[in-house]
LUMVO-843770 format. One record per residue (C-alpha): residue in three letters; chain; x, y, z. Coordinates in steps of 0.2 Angstrom, whole numbers, plus 5000, padded with zeros to 4 digits. Layout:
- type, mol, px, py, pz
- ALA, A, X, Y, Z
...
***
This chain:
- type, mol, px, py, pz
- UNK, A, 5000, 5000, 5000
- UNK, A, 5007, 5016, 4996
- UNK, A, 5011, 5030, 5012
- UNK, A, 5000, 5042, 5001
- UNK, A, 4984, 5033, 4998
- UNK, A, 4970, 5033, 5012
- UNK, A, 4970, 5014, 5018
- UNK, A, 4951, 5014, 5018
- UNK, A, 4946, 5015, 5000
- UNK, A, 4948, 4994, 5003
- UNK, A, 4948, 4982, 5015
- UNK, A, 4967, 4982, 5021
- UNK, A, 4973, 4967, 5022
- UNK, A, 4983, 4969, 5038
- UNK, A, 4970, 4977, 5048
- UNK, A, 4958, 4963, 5041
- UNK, A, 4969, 4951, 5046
- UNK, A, 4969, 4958, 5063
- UNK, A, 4949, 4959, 5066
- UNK, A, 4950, 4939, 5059
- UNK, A, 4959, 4936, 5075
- UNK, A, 4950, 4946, 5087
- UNK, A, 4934, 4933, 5081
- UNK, A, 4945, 4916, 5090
- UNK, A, 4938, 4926, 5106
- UNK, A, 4926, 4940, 5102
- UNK, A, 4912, 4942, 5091
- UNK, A, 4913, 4953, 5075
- UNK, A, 4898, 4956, 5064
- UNK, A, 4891, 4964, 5050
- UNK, A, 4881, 4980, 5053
- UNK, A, 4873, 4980, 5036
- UNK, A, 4873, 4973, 5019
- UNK, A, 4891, 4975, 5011
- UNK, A, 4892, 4980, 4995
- UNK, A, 4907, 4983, 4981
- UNK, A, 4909, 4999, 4971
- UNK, A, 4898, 4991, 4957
- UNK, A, 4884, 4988, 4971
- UNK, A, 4887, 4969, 4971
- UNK, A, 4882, 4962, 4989
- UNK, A, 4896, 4952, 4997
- UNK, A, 4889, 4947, 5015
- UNK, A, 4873, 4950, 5023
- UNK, A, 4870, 4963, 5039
- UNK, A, 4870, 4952, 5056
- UNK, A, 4882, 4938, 5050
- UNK, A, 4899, 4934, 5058
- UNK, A, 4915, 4940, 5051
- UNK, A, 4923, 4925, 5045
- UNK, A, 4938, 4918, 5035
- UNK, A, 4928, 4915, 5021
- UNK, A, 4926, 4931, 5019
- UNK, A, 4943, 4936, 5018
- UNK, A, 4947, 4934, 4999
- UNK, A, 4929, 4943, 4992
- UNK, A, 4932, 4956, 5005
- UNK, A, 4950, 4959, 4997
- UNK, A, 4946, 4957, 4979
- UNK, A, 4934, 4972, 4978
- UNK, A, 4933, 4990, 4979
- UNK, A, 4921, 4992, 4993
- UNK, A, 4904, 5004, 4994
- UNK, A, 4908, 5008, 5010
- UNK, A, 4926, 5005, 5022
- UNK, A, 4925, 4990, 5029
- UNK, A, 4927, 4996, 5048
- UNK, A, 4909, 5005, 5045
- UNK, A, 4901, 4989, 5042
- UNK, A, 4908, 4978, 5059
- UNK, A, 4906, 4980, 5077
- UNK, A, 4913, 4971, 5089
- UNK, A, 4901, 4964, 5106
- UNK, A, 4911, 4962, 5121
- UNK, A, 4924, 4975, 5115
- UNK, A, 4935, 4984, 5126
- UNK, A, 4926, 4995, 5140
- UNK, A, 4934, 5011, 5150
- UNK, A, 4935, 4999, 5163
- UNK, A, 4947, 4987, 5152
- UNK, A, 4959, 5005, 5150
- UNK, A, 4959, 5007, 5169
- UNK, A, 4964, 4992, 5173
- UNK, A, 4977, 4989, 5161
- UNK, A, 4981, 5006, 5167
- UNK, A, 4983, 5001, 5186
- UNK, A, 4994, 4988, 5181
- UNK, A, 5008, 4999, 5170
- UNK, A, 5008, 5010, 5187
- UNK, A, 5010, 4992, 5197
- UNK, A, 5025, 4988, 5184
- UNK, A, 5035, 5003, 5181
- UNK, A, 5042, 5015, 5197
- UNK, A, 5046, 5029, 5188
- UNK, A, 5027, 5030, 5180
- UNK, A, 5022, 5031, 5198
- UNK, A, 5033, 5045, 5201
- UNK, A, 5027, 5055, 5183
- UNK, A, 5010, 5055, 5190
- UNK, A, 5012, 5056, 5205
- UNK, A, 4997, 5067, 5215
- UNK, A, 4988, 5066, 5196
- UNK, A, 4988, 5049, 5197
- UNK, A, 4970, 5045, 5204
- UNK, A, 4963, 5061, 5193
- UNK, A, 4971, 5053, 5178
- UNK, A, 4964, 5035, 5182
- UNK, A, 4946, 5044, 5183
- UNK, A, 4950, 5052, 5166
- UNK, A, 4953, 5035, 5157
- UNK, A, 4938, 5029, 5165
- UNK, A, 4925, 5039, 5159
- UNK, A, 4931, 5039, 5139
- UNK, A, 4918, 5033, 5127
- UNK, A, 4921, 5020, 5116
- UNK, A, 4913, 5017, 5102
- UNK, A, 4909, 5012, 5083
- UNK, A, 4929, 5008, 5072
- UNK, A, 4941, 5017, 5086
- UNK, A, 4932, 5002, 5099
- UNK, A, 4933, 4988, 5085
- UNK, A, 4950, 4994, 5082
- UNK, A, 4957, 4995, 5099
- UNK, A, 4947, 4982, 5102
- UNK, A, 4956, 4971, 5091
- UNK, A, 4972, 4978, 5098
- UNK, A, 4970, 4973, 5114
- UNK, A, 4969, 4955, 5109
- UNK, A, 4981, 4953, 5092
- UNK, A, 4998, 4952, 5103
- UNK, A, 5004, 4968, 5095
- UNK, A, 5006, 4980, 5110
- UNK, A, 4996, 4991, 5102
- UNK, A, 4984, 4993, 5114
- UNK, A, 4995, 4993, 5129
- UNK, A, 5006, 5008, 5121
- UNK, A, 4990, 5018, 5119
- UNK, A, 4986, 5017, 5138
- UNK, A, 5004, 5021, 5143
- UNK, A, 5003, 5039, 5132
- UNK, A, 4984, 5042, 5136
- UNK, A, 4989, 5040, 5155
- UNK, A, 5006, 5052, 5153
- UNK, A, 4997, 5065, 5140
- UNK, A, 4982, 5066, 5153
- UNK, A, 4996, 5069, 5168
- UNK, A, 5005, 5083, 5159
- UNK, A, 4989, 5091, 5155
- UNK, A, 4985, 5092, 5173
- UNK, A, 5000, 5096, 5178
- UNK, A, 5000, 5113, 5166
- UNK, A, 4984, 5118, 5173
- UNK, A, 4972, 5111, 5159
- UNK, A, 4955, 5109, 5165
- UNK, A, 4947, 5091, 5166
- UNK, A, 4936, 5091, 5153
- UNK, A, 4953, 5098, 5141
- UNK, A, 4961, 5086, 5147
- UNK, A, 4951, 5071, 5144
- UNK, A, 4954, 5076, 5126
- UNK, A, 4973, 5068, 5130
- UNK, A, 4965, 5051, 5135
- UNK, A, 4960, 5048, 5117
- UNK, A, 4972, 5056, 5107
- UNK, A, 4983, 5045, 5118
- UNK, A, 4975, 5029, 5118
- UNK, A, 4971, 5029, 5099
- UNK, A, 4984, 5037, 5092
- UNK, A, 4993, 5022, 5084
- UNK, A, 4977, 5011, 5079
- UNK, A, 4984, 5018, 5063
- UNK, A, 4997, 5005, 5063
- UNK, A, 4986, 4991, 5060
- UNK, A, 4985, 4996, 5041
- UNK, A, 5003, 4991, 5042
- UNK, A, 5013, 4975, 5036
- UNK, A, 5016, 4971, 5054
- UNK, A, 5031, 4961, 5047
- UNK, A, 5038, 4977, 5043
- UNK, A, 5034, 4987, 5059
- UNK, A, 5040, 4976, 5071
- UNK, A, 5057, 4969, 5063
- UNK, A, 5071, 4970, 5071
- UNK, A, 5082, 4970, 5055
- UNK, A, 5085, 4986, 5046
- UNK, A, 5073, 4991, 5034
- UNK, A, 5073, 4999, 5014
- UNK, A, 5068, 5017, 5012
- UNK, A, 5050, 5012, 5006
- UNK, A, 5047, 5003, 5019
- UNK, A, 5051, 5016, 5031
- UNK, A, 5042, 5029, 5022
- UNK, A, 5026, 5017, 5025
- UNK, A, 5030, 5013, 5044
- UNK, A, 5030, 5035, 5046
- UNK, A, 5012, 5035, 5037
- UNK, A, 5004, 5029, 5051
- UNK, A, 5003, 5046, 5060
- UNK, A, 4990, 5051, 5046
- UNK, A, 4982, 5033, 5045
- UNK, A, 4978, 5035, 5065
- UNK, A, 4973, 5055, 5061
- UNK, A, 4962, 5049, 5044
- UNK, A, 4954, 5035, 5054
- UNK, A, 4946, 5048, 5068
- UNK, A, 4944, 5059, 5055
- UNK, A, 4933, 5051, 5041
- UNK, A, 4927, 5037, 5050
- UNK, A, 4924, 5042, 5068
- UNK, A, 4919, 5062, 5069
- UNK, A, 4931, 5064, 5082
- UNK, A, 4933, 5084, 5086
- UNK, A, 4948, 5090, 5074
- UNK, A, 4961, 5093, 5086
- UNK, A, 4961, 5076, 5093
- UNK, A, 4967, 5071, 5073
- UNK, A, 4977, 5084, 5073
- UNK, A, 4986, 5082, 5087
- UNK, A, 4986, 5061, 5083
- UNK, A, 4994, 5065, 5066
- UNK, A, 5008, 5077, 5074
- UNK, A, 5015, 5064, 5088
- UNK, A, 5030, 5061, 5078
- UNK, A, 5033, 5079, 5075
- UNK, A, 5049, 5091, 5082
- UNK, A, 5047, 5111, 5088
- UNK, A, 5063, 5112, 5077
- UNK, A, 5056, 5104, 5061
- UNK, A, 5066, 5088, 5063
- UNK, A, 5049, 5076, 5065
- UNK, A, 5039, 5067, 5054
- UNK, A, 5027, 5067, 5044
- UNK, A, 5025, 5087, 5040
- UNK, A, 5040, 5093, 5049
- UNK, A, 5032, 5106, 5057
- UNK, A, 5039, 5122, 5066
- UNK, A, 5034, 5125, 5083
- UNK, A, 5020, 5139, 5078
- UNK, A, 5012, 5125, 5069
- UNK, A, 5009, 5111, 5081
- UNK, A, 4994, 5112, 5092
- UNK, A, 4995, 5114, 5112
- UNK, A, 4987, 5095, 5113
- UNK, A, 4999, 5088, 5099
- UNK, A, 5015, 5094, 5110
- UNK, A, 5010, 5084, 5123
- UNK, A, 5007, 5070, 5113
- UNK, A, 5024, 5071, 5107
- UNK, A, 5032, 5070, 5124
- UNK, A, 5018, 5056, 5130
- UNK, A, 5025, 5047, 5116
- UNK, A, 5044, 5048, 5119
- UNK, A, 5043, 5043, 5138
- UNK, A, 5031, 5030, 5135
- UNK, A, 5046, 5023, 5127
- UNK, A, 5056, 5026, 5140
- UNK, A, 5050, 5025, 5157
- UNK, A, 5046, 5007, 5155
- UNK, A, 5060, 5002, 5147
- UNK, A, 5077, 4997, 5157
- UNK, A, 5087, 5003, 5171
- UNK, A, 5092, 5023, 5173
- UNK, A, 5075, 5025, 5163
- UNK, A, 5073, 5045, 5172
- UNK, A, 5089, 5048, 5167
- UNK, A, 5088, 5043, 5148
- UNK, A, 5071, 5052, 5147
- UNK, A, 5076, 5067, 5155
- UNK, A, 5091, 5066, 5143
- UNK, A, 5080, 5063, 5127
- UNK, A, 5068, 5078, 5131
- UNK, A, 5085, 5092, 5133
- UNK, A, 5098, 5085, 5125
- UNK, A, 5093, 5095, 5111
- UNK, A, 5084, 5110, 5116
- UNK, A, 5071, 5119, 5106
- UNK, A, 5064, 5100, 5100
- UNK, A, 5052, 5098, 5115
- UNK, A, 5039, 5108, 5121
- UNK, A, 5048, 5118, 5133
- UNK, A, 5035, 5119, 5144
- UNK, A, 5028, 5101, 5145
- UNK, A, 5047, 5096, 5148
- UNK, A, 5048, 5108, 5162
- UNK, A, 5033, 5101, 5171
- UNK, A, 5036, 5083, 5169
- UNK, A, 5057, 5084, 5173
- UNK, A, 5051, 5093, 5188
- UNK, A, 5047, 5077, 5196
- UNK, A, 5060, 5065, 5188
- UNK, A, 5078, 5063, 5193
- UNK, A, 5095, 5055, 5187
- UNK, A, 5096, 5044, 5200
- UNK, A, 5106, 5029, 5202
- UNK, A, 5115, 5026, 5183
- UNK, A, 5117, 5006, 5181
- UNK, A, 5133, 5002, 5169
- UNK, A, 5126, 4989, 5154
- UNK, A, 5134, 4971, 5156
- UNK, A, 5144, 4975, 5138
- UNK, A, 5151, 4988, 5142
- UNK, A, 5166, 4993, 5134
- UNK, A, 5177, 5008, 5135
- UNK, A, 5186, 5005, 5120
- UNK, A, 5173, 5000, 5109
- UNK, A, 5162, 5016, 5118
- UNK, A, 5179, 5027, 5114
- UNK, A, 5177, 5023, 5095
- UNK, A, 5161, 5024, 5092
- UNK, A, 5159, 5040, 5101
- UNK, A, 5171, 5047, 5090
- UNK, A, 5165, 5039, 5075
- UNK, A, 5151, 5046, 5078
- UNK, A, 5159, 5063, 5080
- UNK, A, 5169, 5063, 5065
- UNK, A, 5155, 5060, 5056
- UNK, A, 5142, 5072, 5062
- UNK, A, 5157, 5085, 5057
- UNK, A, 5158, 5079, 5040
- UNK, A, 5140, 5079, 5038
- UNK, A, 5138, 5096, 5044
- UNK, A, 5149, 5103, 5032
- UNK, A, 5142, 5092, 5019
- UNK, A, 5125, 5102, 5022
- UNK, A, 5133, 5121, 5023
- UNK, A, 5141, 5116, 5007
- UNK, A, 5125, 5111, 5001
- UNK, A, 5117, 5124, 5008
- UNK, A, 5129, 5137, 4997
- UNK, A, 5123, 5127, 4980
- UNK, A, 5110, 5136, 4969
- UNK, A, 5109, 5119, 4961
- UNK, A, 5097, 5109, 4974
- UNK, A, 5077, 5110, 4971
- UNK, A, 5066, 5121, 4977
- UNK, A, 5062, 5108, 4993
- UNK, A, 5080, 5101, 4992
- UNK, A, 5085, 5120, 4998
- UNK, A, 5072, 5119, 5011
- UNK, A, 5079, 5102, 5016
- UNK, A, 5096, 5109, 5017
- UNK, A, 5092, 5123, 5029
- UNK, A, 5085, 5113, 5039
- UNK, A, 5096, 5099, 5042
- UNK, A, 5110, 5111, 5044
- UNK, A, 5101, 5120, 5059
- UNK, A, 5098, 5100, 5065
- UNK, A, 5116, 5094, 5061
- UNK, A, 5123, 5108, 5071
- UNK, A, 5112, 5110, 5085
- UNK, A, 5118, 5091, 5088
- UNK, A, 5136, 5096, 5085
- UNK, A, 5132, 5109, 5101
- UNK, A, 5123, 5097, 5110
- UNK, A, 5137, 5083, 5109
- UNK, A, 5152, 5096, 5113
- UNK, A, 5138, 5103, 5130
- UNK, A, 5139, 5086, 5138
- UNK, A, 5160, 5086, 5137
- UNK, A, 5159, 5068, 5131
- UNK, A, 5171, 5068, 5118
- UNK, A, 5183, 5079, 5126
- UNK, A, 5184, 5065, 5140
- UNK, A, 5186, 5052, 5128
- UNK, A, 5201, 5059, 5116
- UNK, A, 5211, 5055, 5131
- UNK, A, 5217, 5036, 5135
- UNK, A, 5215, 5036, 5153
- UNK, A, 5201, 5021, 5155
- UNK, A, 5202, 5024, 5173
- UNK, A, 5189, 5040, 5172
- UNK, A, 5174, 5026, 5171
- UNK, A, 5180, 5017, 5187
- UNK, A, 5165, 5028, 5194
- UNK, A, 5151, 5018, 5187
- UNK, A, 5137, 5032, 5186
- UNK, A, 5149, 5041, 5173
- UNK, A, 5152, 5026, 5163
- UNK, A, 5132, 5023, 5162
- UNK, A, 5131, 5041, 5157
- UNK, A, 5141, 5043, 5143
- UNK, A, 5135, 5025, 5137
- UNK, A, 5120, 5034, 5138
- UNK, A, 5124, 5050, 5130
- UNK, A, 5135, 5042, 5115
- UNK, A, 5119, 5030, 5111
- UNK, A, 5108, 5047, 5112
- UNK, A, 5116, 5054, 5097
- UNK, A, 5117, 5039, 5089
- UNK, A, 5099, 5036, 5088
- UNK, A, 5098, 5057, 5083
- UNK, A, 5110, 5053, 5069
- UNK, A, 5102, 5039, 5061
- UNK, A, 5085, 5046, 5064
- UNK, A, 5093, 5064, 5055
- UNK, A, 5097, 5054, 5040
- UNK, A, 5083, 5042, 5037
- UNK, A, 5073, 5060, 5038
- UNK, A, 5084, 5067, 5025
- UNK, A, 5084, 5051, 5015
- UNK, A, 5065, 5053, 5015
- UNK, A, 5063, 5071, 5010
- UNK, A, 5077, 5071, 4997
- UNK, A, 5067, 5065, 4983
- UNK, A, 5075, 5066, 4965
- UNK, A, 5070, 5062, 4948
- UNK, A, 5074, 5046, 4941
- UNK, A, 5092, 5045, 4935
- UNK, A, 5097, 5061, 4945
- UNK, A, 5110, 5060, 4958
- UNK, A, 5105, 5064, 4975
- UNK, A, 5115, 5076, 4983
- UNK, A, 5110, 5073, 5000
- UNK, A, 5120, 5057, 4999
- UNK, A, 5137, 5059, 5007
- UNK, A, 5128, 5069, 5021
- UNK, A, 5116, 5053, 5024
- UNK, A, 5130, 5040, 5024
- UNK, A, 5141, 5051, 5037
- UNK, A, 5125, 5052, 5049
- UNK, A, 5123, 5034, 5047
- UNK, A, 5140, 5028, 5058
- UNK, A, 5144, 5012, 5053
- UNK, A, 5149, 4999, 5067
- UNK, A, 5169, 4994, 5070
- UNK, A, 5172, 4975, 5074
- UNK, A, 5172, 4974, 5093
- UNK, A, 5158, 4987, 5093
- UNK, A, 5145, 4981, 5103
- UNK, A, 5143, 4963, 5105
- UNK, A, 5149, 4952, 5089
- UNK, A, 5131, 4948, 5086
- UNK, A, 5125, 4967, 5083
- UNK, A, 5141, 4973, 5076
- UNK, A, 5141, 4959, 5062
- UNK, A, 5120, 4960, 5060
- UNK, A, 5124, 4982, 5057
- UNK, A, 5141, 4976, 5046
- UNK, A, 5130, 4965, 5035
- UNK, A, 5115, 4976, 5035
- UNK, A, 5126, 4993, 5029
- UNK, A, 5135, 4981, 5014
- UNK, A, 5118, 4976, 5008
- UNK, A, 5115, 4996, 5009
- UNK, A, 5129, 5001, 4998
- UNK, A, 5124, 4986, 4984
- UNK, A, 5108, 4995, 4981
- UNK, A, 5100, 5011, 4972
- UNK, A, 5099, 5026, 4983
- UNK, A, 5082, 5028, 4976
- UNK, A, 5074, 5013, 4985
- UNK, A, 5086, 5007, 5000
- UNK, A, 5092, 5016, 5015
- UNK, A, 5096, 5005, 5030
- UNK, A, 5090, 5010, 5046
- UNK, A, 5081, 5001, 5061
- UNK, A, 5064, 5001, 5065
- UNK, A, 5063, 5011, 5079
- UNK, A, 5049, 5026, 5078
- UNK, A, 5052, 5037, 5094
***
């Protein structure tokens, strides 16, 4: 399916495949007669969704979307949200201590949304098709409703954060989930399809729910950057709404909270490490409770792989930001190349500040190993180093997106993607990973710039 088409004009196969699933333990039927384009009748009203179904349903432009025509009995209820809810704050410290005194007030939030006709089928199906999905959406519904609080909103505003939060990914459904979950690196087009579901998430509430325009809105902006950096409009700050700036941070920590040892300290990291990315204000609140804390040192760590990837990574940010000025000087680039260009300069050296800000470099240069016999320094600058990596390779998938040229023409963003993209040494991280990322960028340089960049999956 291609990132630019609306994935309701036929029944997706993906999200189709999902709902079949959701019948092994809940009921799915037909609302009414469904009809294809040509006003053929495919299935009666009041009948089960079945797998004989499957290959009509594909075949055929439909009437109507699909979603329109099913409901779901015994879907998920406001009391399924609060209870999964309950047991993310049970699970994760740090959760506990976001919400803190808003926790109860948030909990009552969750409870009174309304679920109903496709976002309930959909989140419905989520909760039962192993995709985490469903989870993911109560962990950002109960941060985005918290950090509303926090900023003063009023309850019933707030409440608008429990449902951009919760359904803010069903757009992933209408993805290969092959693709969106791999842990191997994946082309450029499939990239390009795994950032589409922003817009699938905002278009669902949209054209088939009638949710209130800012909660798609601030759906399709979750991915988006104050600085222009996000995906999939790059917006400036002036252009995202105040609902779709919390969502962004909701989604970041959602990411991070639950996710491993010195969890404050890599979130409050992510959020100022580059300043003028996040919603200054959201940040403030939410740091205000959050602390370093005790920094744990990961099992494989290793000061002289750390030492060479760090300065790798430096080398090659310095290289690419000169790469992008010089670009930026050419009168040869398109009109949206240009833009690209200005941008990515302002990124590249906004990172270039934010590395040299934390000193890290400057400490590694030297060969005195014995600086990380202090273990919270050694998990901070494992941390830090792995920070700019993820910005790096994010920057240059981001580039690699917007630097479309015509067939045949040579794209001049190049040599700025590839020194973005650090490469692993051997000895880099464990032998597994290092030879995974050595085989992964050789199968990169084999192909086309027009259809492959290799990148990971990873969407925060």
């Amino acid at each position: 399916m291609s990132a630019d088409r609306s994935p309701f004009e036929e029944a997706n196969p993906h999200c189709l495949n999902s709902l079949l699933r959701t019948t092994e333990t809940k009921a799915v039927v037909t609302l009414e007669d469904i009809y294809d384009a040509k006003g053929v009748k495919l299935w009666a009203a009041d009948q089960p969704l079945t797998l004989n179904m499957q290959e009509r349903l594909l075949s055929r432009t439909l009437r109507k979307p699909l979603e329109l025509c099913l409901s779901v009995a015994d879907g998920v209820t406001a009391t399924d949200v609060v209870r999964q809810a309950r047991r993310l704050l049970d699970e994760h410290a740090p959760l506990r201590k976001l919400l803190g005194e808003q926790a109860e007030q948030a909990l009552a939030l969750l409870g009174e949304v309304k679920l109903a006709g496709v976002p309930h089928l959909l989140l419905t199906a989520s909760s039962v098709d192993g995709s985490g999905t469903f989870e993911h959406g109560v962990l950002v519904a109960l941060i985005g409703v918290a950090s509303a609080l926090r900023l003063g909103w009023p309850p019933a505003d707030a409440a608008a954060g429990v449902v951009a939060g919760l359904l803010h990914d069903l757009g992933e459904m209408y993805i290969d989930p092959g693709t969106l979950r791999s842990t191997a690196e994946l082309s450029l087009d499939e990239w390009r399809i795994v950032t589409a579901h922003a817009g699938f998430s905002a278009t669902l509430l949209s054209e088939l729910a009638g949710y209130p325009p800012a909660i798609g809105l601030a759906v399709a902006e979750h991915h988006e950057r104050l600085d222009g950096s996000g995906y999939p409009a790059g917006k400036l700050e002036d252009g995202i709404s105040e609902l779709g700036r919390i969502l962004i941070v909701a989604d970041v920590l959602s990411t991070m909270l639950p996710a491993r040892d010195s969890a404050e300290a890599g979130a409050l990291l992510a959020m100022r490490l580059v300043p003028g990315q996040f919603p200054r204000d959201v940040v403030s609140v939410l740091a205000g409770v959050l602390t370093v804390g005790h920094s744990a040192v990961p099992e494989s760590f290793d000061v002289a792989a750390l030492r060479r990837t760090a300065l790798d990574l430096h080398r090659g940010l310095q290289k690419a930001t000169a790469e992008v000025i010089h670009l930026c000087d050419t009168s040869a680039l398109l009109a949206h190349q240009a833009v690209l260009a200005t941008n990515a300069r302002a990124t590249c050296l906004a990172l270039q500040r934010a590395l040299d800000s934390t000193g890290v470099i400057a400490l590694l240069e030297g060969n005195d190993d014995g600086v990380f016999d202090d273990p919270a320094a050694a998990a901070e600058t494992n941390m830090v180093i792995n920070e700019i990596k993820w910005r790096m390779r994010n920057l240059s998938r981001q580039i690699a997106l917007k630097a479309a040229t015509r067939e045949g023409m040579p794209n001049p963003f190049k040599a700025v993607i590839n020194n973005l993209y650090v490469r692993p040494r051997p000895g880099a991280a464990s032998r597994g990973q290092a030879q995974a990322e050595a085989e992964a960028n050789d199968a990169w340089h084999s192909q086309s710039h027009h259809s492959v960049l290799s990148i990971p999956a990873r969407t925060r």
